[in-house]
C-alpha positions as a Markdown table, in Angstrom:
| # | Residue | x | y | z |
|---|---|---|---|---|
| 1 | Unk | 27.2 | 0.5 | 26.5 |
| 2 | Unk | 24.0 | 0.1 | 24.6 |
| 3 | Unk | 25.7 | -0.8 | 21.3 |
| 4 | Unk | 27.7 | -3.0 | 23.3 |
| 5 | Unk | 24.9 | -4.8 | 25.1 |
| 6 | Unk | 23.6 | -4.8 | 21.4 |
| 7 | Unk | 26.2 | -6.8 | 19.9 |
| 8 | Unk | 26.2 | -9.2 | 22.4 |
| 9 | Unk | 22.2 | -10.1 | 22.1 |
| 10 | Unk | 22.6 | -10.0 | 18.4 |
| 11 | Unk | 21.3 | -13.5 | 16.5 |
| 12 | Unk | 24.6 | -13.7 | 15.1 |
| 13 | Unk | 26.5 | -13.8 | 18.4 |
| 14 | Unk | 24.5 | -15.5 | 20.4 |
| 15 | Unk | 24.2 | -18.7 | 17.5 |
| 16 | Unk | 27.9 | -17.9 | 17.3 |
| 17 | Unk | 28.4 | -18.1 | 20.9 |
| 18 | Unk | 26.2 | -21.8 | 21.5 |
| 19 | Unk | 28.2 | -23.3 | 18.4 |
| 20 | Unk | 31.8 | -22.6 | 20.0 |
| 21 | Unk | 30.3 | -23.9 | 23.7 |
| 22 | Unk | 28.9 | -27.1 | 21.7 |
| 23 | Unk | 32.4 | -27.2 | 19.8 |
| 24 | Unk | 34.5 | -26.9 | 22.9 |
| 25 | Unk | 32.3 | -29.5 | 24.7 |
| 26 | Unk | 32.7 | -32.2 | 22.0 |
| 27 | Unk | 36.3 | -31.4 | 22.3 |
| 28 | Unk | 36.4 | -32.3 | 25.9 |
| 29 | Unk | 34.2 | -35.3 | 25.3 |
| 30 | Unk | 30.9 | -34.5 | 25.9 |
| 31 | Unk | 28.2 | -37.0 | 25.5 |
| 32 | Unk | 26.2 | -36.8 | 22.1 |
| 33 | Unk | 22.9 | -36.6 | 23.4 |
| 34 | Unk | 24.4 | -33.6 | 26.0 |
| 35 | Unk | 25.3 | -31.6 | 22.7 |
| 36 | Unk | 22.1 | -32.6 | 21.1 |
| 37 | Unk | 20.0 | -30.9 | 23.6 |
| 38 | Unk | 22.1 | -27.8 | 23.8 |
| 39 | Unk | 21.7 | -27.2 | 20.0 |
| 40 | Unk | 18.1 | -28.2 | 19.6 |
| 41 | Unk | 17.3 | -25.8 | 22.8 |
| 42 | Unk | 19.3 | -23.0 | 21.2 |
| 43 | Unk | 17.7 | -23.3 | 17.4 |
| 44 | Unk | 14.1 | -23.3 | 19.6 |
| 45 | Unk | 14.4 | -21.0 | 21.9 |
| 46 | Unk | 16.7 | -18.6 | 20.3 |
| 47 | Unk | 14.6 | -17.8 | 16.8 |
| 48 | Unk | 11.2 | -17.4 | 19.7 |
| 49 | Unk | 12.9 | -15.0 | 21.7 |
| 50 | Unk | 14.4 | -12.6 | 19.5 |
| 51 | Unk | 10.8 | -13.0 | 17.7 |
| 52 | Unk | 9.3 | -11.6 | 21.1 |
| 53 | Unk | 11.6 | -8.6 | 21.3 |
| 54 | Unk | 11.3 | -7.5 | 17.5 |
| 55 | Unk | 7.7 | -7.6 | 17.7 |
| 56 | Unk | 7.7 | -5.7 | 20.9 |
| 57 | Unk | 9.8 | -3.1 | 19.4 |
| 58 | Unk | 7.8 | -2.7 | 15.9 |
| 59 | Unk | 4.5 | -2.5 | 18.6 |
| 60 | Unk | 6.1 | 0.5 | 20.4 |
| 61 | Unk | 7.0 | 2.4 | 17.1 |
| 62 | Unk | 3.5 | 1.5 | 15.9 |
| 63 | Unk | 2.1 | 3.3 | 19.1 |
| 64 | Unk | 4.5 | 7.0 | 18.9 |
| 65 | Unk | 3.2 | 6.9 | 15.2 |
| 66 | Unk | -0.6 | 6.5 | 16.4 |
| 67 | Unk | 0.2 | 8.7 | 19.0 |
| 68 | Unk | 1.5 | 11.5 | 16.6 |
| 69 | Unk | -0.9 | 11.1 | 14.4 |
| 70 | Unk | -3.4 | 11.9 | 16.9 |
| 71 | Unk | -2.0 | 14.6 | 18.4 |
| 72 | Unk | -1.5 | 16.4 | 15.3 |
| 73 | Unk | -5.6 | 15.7 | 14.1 |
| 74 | Unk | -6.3 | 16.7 | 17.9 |
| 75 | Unk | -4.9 | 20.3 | 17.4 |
| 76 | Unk | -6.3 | 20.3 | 14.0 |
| 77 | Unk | -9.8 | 20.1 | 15.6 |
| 78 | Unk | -8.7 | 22.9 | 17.9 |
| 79 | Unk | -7.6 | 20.7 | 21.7 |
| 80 | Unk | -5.9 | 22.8 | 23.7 |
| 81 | Unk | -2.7 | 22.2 | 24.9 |
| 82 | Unk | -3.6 | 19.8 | 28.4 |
| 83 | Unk | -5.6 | 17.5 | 25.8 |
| 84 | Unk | -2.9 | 17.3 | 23.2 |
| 85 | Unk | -0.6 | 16.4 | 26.3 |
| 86 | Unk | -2.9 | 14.2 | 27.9 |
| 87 | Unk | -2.9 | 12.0 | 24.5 |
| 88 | Unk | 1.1 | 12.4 | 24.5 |
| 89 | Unk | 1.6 | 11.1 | 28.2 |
| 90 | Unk | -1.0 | 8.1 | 27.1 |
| 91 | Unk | 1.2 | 7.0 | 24.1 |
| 92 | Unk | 4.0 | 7.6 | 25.9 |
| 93 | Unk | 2.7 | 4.9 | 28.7 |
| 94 | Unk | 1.7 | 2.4 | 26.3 |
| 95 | Unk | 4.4 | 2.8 | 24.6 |
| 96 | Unk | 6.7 | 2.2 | 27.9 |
| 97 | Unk | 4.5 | -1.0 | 28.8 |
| 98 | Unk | 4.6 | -2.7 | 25.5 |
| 99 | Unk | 8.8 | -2.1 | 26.0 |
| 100 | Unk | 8.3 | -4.0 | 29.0 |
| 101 | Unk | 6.9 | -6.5 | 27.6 |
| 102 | Unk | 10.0 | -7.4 | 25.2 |
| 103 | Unk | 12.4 | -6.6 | 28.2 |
């Protein structure tokens, strides 16, 4: 289902997708200025959005490496275990919010 969901939001798709809906409504005689504002609105809105999401993405990978990273200097300096877990569950929320954020 995800890869499916996937496909469907992919850049290609979605530009393929607005191209056959201005196509078919040329076809049935849609006014100029009509198809006009459906591809201008597509080429804007489309390249900011999936922006948004990729960003959001690279943020959350960038926050489980920090996270990581931290954890493993944490039990070099000799945490305990509820530290080194309390450092994990606070990655793991950032990491959830900034997922939110691209959703």
């Amino acid at each position: 289902m995800k890869q499916l969901l996937s496909k469907l939001t992919s850049r290609k798709f979605l530009l393929s997708a607005i191209s056959m809906v201005a196509g078919i409504a040329a076809l049935c005689g849609a006014d100029q200025n009509i198809l006009s504002i459906i591809a201008g609105a597509a080429m804007t809105v489309l390249p900011a959005l999936v922006y948004c999401i990729t960003e959001g993405k690279i943020d959350a990978a960038s926050v489980k490496e920090a996270q990581t990273a931290i954890i493993e200097a944490a039990d070099a300096l000799g945490a305990n275990e509820t530290v080194q877990n309390a450092i994990g569950a606070a990655g793991d929320l950032i990491a959830a919010m900034d997922e939110d954020d691209t959703e």
